[in-house]
VONU-767387 format. One line per 10 residues: number of its first residue (from 1); for each residue y, z, x of N, C-alpha, C. Coordinates in steps of 0.1 Angstrom, whole numbers, plus 5000, padded with zeros to 4 digits. Example, Ala and Ser with C-alpha at 12.3 -4.5 7.8 and 13.67 -1.06 7.14 Angstrom:
<nodes>
1) 4943 5078 5132 4955 5078 5123 4967 5078 5132  4978 5071 5128 4989 5071 5137 5000 5079 5129 .
</nodes>
This chain:
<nodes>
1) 4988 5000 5008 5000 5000 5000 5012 5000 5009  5022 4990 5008 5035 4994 5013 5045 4999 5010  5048 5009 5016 5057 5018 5013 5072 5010 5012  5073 5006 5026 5087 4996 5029 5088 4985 5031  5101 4982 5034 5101 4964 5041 5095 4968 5053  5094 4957 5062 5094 4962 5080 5110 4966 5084  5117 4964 5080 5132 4968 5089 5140 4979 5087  5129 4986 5084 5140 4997 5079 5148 5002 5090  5160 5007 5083 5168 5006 5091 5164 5019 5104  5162 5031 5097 5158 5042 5102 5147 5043 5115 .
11) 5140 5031 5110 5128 5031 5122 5132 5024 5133  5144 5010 5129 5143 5003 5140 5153 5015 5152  5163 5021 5141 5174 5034 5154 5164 5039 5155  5156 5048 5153 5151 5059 5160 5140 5054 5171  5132 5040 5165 5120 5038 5169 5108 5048 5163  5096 5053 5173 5088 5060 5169 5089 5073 5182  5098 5084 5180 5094 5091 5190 5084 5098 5193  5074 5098 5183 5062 5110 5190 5052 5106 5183  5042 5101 5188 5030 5096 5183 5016 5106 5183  5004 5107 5177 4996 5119 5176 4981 5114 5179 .
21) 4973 5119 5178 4959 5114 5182 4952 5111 5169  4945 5104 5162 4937 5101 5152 4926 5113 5152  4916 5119 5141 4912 5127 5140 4894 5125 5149  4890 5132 5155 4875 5127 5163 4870 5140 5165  4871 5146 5155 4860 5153 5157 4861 5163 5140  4849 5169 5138 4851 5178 5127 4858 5195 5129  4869 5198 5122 4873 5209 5121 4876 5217 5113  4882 5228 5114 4888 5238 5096 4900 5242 5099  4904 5247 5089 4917 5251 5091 4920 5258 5076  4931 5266 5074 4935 5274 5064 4938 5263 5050 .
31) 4951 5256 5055 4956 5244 5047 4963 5232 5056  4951 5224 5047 4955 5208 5054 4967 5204 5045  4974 5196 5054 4988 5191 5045 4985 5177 5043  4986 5167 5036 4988 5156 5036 5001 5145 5029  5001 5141 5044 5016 5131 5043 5023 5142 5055  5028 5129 5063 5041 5136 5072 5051 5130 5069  5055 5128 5058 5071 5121 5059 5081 5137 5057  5088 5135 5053 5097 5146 5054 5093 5159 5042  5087 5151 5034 5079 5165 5024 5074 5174 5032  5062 5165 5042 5048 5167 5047 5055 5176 5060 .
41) 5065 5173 5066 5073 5179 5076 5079 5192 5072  5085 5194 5062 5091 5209 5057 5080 5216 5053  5066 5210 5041 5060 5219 5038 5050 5227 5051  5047 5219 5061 5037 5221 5070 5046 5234 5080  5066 5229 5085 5067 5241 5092 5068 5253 5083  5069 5254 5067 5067 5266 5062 5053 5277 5065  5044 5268 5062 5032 5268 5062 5026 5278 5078  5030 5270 5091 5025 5271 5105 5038 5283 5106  5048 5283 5101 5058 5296 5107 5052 5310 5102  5044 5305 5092 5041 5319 5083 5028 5323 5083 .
51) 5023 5316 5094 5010 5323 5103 4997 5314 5095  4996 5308 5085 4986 5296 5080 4986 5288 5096  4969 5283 5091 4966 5274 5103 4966 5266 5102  4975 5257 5100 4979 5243 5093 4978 5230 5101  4972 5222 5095 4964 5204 5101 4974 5199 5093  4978 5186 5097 4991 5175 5094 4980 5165 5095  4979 5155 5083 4970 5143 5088 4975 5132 5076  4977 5121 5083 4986 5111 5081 4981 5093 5082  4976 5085 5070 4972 5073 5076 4980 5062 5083  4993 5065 5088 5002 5062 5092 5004 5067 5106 .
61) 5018 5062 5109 5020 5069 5119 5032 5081 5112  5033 5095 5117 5043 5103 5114 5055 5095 5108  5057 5098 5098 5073 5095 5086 5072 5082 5083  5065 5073 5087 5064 5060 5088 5058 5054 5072  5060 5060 5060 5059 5056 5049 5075 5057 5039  5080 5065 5031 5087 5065 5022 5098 5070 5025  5096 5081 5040 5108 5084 5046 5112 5074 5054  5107 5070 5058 5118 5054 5068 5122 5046 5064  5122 5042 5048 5131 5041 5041 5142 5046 5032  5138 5061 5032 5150 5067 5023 5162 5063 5029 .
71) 5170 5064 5017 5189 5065 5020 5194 5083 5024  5185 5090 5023 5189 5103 5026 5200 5108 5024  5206 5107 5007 5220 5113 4999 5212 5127 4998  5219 5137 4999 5215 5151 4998 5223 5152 4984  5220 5156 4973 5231 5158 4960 5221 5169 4953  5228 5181 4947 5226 5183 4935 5221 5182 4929  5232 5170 4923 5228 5162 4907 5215 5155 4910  5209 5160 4896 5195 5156 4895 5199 5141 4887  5183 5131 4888 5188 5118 4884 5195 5117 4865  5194 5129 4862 5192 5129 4843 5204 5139 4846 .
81) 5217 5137 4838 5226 5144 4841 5225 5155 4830  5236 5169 4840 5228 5178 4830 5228 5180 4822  5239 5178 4811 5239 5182 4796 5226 5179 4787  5224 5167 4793 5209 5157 4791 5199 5166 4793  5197 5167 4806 5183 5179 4805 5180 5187 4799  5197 5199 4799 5198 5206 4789 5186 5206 4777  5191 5197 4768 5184 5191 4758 5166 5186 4762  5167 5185 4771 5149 5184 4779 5143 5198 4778  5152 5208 4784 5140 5221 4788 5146 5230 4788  5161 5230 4785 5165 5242 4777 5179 5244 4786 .
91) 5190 5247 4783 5205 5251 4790 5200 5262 4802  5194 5269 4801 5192 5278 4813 5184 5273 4821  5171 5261 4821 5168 5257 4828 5173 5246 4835  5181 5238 4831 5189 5225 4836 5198 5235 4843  5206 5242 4844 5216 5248 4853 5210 5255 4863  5201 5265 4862 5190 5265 4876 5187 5258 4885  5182 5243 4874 5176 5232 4888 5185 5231 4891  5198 5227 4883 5209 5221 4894 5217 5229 4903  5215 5244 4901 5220 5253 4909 5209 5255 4927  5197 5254 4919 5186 5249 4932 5188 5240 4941 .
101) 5194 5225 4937 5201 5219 4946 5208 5224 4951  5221 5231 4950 5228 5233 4958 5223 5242 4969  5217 5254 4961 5208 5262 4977 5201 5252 4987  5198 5245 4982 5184 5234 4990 5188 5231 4999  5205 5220 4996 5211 5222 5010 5215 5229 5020  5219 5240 5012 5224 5249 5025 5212 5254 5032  5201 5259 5025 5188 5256 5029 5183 5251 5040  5181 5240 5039 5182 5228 5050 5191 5226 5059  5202 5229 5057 5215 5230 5069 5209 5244 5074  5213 5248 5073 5209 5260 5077 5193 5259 5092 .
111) 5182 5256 5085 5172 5254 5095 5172 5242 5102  5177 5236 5101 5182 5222 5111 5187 5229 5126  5199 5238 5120 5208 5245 5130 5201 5256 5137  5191 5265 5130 5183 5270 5134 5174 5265 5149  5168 5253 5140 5155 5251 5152 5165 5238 5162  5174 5237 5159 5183 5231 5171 5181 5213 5169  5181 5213 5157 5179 5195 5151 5187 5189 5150  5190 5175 5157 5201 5171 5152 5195 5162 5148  5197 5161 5134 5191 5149 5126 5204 5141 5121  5217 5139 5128 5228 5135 5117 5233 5140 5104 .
121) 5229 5155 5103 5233 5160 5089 5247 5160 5089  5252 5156 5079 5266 5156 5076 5267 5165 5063  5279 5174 5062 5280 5175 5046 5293 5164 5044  5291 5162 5028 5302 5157 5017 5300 5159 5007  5309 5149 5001 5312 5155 4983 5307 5144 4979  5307 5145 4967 5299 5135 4956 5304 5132 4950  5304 5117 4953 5315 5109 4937 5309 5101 4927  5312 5106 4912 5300 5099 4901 5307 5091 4895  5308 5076 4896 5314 5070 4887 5312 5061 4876  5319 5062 4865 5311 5053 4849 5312 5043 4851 .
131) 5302 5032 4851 5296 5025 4860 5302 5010 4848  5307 5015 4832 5317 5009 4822 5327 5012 4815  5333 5010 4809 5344 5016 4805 5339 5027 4791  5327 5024 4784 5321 5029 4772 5312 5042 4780  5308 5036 4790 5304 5050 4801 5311 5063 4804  5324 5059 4803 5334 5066 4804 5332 5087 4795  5334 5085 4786 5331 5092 4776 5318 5102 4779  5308 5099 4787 5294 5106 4788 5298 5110 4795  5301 5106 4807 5301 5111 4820 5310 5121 4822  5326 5121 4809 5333 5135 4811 5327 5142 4802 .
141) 5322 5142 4796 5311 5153 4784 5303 5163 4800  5300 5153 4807 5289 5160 4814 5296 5173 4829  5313 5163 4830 5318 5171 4841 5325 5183 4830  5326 5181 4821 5331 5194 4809 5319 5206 4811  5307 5200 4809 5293 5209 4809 5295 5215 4824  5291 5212 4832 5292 5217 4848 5303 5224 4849  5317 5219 4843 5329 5229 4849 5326 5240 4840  5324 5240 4831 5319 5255 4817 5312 5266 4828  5300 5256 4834 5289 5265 4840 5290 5273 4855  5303 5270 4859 5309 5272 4871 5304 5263 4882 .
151) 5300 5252 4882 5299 5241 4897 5312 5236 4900  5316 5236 4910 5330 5230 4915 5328 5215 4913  5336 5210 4904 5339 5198 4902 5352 5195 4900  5355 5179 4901 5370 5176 4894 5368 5161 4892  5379 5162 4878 5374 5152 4869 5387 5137 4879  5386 5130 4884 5392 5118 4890 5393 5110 4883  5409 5103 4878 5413 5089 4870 5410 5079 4879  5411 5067 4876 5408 5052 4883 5417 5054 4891  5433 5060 4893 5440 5056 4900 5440 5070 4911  5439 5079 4909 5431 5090 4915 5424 5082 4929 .
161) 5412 5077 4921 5403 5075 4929 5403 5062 4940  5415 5055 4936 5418 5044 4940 5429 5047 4950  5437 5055 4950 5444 5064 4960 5438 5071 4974  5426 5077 4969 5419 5087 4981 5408 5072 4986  5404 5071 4978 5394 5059 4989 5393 5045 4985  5406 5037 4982 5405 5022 4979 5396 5016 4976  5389 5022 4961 5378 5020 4956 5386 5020 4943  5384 5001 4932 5387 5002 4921 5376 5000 4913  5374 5016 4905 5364 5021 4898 5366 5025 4886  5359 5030 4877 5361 5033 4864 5362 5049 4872 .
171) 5370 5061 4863 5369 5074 4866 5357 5082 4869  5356 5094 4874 5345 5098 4882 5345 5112 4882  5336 5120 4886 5333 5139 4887 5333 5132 4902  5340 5143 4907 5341 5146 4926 5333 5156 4924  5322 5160 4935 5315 5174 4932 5312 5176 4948  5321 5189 4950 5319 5197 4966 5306 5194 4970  5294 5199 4966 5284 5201 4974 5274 5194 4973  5278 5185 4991 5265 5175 4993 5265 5175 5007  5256 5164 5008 5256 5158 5026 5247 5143 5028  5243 5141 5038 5234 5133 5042 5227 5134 5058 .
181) 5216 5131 5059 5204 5133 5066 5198 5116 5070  5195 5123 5085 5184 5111 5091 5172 5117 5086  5166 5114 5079 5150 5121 5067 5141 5117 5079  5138 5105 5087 5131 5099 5095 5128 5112 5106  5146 5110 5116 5143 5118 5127 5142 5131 5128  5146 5136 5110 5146 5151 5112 5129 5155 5107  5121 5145 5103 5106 5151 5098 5100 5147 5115  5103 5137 5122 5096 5136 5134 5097 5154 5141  5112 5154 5142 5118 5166 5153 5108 5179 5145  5112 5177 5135 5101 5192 5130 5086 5197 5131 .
191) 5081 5181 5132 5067 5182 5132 5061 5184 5146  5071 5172 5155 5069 5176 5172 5068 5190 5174  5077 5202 5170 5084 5215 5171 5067 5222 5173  5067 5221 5156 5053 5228 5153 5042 5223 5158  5040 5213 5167 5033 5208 5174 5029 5214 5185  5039 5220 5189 5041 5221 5203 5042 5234 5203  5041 5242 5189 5034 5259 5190 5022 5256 5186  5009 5246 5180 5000 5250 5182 4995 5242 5168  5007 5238 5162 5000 5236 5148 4996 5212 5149  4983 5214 5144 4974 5201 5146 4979 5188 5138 .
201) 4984 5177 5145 4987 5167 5137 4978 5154 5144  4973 5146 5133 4964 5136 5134 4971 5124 5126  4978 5115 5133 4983 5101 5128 4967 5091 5124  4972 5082 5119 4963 5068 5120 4949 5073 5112  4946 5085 5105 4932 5093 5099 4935 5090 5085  4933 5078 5077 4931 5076 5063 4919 5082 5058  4918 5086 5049 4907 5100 5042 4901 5092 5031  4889 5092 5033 4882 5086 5028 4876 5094 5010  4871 5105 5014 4871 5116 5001 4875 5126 5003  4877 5135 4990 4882 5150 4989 4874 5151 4980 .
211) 4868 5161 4986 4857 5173 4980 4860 5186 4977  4863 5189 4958 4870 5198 4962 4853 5208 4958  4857 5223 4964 4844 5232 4964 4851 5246 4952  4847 5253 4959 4850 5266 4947 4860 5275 4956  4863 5269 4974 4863 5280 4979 4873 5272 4989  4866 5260 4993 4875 5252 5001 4875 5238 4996  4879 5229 5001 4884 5213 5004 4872 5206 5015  4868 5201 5014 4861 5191 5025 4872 5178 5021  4874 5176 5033 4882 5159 5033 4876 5153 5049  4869 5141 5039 4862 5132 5051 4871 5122 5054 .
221) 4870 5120 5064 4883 5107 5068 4872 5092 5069  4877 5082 5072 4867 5074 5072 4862 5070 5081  4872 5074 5095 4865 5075 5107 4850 5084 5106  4845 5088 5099 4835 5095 5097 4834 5116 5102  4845 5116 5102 4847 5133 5105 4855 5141 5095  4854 5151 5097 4855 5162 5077 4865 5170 5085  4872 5174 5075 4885 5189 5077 4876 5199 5068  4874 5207 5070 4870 5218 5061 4883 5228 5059  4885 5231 5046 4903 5233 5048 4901 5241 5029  4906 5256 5032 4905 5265 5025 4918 5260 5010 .
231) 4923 5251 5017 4932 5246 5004 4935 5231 5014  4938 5220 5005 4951 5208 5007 4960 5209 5003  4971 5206 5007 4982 5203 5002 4989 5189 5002  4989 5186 4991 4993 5169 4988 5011 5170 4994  5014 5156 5000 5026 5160 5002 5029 5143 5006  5022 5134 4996 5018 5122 4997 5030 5112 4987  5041 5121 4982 5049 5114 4973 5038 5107 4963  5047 5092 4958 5044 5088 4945 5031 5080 4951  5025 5079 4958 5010 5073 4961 5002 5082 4959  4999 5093 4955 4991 5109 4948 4990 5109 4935 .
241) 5001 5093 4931 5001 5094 4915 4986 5088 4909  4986 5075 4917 4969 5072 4911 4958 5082 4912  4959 5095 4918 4949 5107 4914 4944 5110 4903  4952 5107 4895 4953 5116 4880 4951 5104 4867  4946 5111 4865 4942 5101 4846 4950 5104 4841  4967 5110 4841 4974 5108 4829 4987 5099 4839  4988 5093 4836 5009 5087 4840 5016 5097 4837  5022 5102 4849 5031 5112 4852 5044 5105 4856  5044 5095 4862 5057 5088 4869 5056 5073 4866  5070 5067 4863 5065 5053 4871 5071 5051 4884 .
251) 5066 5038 4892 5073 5037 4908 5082 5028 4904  5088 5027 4913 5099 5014 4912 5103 5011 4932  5109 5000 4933 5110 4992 4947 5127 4995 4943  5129 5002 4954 5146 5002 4952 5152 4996 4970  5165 4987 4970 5162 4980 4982 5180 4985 4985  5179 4985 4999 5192 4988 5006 5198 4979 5021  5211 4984 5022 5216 4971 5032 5227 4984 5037  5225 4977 5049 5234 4985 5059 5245 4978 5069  5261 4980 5067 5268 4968 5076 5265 4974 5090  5273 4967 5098 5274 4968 5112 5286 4980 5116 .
261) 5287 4987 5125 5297 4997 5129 5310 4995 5125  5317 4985 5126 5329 4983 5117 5333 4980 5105  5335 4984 5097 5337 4979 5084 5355 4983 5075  5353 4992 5083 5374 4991 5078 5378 5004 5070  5369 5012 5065 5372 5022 5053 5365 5035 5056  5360 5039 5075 5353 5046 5076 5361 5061 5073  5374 5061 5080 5377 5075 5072 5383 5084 5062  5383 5073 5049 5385 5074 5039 5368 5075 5034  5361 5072 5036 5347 5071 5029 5335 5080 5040  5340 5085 5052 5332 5089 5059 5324 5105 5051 .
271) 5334 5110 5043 5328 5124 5040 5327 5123 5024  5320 5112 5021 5317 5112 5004 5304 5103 5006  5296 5107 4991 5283 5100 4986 5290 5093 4972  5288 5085 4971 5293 5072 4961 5280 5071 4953  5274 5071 4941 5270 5069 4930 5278 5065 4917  5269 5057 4906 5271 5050 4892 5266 5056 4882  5270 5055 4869 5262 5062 4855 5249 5049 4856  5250 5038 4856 5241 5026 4857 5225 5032 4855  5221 5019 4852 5207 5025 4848 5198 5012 4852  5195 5003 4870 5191 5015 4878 5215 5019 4882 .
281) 5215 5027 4889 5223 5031 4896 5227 5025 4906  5241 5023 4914 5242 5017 4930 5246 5031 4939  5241 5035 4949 5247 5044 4961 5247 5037 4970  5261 5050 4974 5263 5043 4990 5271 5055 5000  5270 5057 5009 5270 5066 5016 5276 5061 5037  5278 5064 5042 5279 5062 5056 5273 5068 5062  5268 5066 5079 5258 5068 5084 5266 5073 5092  5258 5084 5100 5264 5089 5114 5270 5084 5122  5263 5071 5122 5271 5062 5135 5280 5050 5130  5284 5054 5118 5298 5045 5115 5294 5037 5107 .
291) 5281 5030 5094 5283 5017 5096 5282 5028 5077  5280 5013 5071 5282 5020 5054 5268 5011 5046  5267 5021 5041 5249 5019 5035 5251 5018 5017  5245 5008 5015 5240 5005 5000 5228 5001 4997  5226 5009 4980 5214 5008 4978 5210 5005 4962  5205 5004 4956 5200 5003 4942 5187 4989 4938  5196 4980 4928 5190 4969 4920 5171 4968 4924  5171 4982 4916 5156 4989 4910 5154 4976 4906  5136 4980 4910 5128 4969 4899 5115 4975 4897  5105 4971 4887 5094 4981 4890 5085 4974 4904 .
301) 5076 4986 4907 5072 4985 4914 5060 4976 4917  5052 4967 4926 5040 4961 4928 5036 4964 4938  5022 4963 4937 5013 4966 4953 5009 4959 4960  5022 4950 4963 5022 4942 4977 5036 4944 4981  5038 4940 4991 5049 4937 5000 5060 4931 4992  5071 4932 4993 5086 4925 4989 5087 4913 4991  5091 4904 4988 5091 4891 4993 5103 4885 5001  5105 4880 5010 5122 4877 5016 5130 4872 5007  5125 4867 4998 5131 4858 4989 5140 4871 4979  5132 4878 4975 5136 4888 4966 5144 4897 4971 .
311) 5143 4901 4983 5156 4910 4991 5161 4908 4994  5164 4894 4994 5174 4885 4998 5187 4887 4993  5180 4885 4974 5186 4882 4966 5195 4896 4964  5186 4904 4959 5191 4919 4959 5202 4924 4966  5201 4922 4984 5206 4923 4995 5223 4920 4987  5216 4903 4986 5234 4899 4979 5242 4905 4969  5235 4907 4958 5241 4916 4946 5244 4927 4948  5240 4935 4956 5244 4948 4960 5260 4945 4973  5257 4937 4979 5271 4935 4987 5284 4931 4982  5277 4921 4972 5289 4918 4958 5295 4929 4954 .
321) 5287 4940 4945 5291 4947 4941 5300 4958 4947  5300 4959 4964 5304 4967 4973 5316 4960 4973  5322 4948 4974 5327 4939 4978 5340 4939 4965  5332 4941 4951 5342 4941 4939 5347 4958 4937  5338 4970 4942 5343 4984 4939 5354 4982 4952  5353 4979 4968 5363 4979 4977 5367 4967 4986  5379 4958 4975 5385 4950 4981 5385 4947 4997  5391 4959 4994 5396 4958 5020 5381 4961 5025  5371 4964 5020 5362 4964 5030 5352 4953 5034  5353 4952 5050 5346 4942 5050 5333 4945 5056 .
331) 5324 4945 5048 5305 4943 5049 5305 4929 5054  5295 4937 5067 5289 4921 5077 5275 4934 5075  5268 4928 5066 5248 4929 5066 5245 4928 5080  5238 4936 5085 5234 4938 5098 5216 4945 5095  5211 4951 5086 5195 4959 5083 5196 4960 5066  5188 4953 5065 5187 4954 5052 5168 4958 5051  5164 4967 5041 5151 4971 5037 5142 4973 5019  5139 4972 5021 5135 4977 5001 5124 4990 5007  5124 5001 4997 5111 5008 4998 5112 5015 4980  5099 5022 4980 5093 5028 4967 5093 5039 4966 .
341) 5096 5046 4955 5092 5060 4951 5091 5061 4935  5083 5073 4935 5082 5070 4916 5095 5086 4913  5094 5079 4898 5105 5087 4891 5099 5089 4877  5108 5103 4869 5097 5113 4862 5111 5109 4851  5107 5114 4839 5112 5110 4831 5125 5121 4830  5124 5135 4833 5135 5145 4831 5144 5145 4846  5141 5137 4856 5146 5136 4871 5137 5149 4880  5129 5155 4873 5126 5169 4881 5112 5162 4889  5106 5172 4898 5097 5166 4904 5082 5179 4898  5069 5174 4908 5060 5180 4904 5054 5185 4914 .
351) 5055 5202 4914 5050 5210 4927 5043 5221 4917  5030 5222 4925 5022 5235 4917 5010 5227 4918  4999 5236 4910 4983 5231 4911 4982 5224 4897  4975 5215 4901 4968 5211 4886 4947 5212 4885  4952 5213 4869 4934 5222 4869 4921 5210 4874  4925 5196 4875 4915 5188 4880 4909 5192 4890  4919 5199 4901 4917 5199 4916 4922 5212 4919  4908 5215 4922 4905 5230 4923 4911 5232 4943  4915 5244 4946 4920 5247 4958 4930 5237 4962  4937 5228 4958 4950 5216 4959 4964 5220 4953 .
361) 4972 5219 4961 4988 5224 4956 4992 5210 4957  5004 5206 4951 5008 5192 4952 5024 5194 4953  5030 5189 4962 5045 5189 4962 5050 5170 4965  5056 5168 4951 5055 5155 4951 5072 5155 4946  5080 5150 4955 5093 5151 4949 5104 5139 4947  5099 5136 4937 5102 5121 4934 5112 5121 4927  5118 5110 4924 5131 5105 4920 5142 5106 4928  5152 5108 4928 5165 5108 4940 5169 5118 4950  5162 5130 4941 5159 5139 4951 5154 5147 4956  5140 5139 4961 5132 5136 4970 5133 5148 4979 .
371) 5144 5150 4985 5143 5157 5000 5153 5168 4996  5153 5176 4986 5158 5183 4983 5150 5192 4973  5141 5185 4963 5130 5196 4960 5120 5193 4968  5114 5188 4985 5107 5194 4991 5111 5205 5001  5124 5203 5000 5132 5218 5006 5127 5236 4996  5130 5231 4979 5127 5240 4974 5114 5244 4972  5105 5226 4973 5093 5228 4979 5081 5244 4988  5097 5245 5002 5089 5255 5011 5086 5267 5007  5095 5277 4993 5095 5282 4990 5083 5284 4981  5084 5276 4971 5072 5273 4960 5059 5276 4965 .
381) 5060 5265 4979 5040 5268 4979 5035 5280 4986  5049 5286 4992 5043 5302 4996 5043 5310 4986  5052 5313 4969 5047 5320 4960 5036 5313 4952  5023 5303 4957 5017 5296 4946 5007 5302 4960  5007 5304 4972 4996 5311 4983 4993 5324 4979  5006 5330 4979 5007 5344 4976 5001 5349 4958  4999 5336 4952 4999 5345 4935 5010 5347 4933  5022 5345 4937 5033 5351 4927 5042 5337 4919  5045 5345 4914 5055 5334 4901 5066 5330 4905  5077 5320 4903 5086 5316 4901 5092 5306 4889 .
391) 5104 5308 4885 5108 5297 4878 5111 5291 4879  5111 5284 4888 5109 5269 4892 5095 5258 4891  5092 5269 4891 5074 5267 4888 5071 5264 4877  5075 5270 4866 5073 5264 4855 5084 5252 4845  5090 5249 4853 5099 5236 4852 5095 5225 4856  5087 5228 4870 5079 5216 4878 5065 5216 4874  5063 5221 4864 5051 5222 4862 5039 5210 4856  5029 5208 4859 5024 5194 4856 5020 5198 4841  5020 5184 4833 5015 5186 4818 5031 5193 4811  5041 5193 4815 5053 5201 4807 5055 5191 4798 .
</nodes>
């Protein structure tokens, strides 16, 4: 299955810095994690910091699936805005999740700085804009809802917004707390870390079965050798979705384009995440190293490869559209990629056990953000080791 185009932008800067040995021989371990992209990377150093004897095994190479294509927008806002969820799963639980974003980040800033990572985390603010003029009207219903509930926001006219960043847009919610991440080089850096105190990672080992027991996991790889592993933990994003006999998600192919280091609008746009009400959505964001990144024109997803023809196309419409929100900037396409992830109908993701698969925790954090509930992720699967409860748990809960 492909995850990405080949070009992503992320793999060609970073390359592959740390590559692992494939699995050859049979061993055990407390909990096997599976998937090292950046889920597979937070859940595993929670896991190995907190004395589990934790295996990483990967049919890939390290991050080389879903993360080497993310856009890595750090936001809050969940994909279903919240007044909307509200109405999904109740006013006190839509202000939670979205209050859980915000910790996520600091969260994550926080242990970045910690273990001494420079992944390019930046913070910024978040600009949501009605993506039509009839759009208009929802989207301040929704920055009404958040300012009620105390999130720092402020509501921006067209000319507002066309003032601070020469962007002519329909009006917008500015919202303080966000950022952006290299998702690639910060799951590499983490996993090297815990590597290099002791904890086991095996690239290139595609698993052939899972056996689940009453007590442990047997997972055979196909190279012909077993993990014996007291629990798994899935951390395999939306490819964990064909496990299950019910549709829980659909996937979709979402494709991005990235200019070259000059483009004319870096410090007016350097400290904000750009989002649409649109349905799919366009973001866009700037990179560490100067250049300005777009993304959207969703399609559903197939299990083959993208076609050049088709990203092509996309590539253009998305530059267009960069091209009609900011007159003076000039986009010169320099990496353009498509990649997949699946998305849930309330925007929330699915972490916790389900009763098919006995001794299996699953942290699957899909929709936009991805790398924000596998942050809240670290938390989760040590009160679901431990027996104890959270409410987050039963928001993410499978079957809700």
């Amino acid at each position: 299955m492909e995850l990405r185009s080949p070009e992503s932008f992320w793999l060609l800067k970073n390359g592959i810095p740390y590559n692992y040995p494939s699995l050859q021989d049979n061993i055990e371990c407390d909990i096997a994690v599976v998937g090292s992209g950046i889920t597979g990377a937070l859940i595993s150093h929670t896991l190995h910091r907190a004395g589990y004897k934790t295996v990483v095994i990967d049919k890939r190479d390290v991050a080389n699936g879903s993360t080497a294509a993310t856009t890595s927008m750090l936001q809050y806002e969940i994909d279903v805005p919240m007044h909307k969820l509200a109405t999904m799963i109740g006013e006190e639980g839509a202000v939670t999740c979205y209050r859980e974003g915000i910790t996520s980040v600091e969260v994550l800033e926080a242990l970045l700085k910690k273990e001494g990572i420079d992944a390019g985390f930046e913070r910024k603010r978040s600009l949501q804009v009605a993506h039509s003029e009839k759009a208009v009207a929802d989207l301040e219903k929704e920055y009404h809802y958040r300012k009620e509930h105390g999130f720092r926001v402020e509501w921006l006219s067209s000319a507002e917004i066309r003032e601070r960043y020469s962007m002519e847009s329909q009006p917008g919610i500015l919202s303080e707390e966000g950022a952006s991440i290299d998702a690639f080089r910060a799951a590499h850096e983490l996993i090297s870390r815990n590597h290099a105190g002791g904890m086991q990672v095996y690239d290139h080992t595609p698993v052939k079965e899972f056996q689940y027991e009453t007590d442990h996991v047997k997972i055979i790889t196909e190279g012909g050798f077993h993990i014996r592993s007291k629990r798994v933990l899935f951390c395999s994003g939306f490819e964990t979705l064909r496990m299950f006999r019910k549709k829980y998600a659909d996937v979709i192919s979402t494709f991005a384009c990235v200019s070259e280091q000059s483009f004319g609008l870096y410090p007016q746009l350097k400290d904000l995440l750009i989002w649409d009400t649109a349905d799919p959505y366009i973001y866009m964001r700037t990179t560490d190293d100067g250049r300005f990144l777009v993304g959207g024109e969703d399609i559903p997803y197939k299990y083959n490869p993208v076609s050049e023809k088709i990203k092509s196309r996309k590539t253009g419409k998305l530059i267009k559209k960069v091209e009609k929100l900011f007159p003076t900037l000039t986009f010169l396409e320099d990496y353009t990629w498509a990649g997949a992830f699946g998305v849930t109908k309330d925007g929330l993701p699915f972490i916790g056990e389900h009763p098919d698969f006995p001794n299996a925790i699953f942290v699957l954090g899909l929709g936009g953000n991805g790398i924000t509930f596998s942050v809240q992720g670290m938390e989760l699967v040590l009160k679901i080791l431990a027996g104890e409860d959270h409410p987050l748990l039963h928001y993410y809960r499978f079957d809700r």
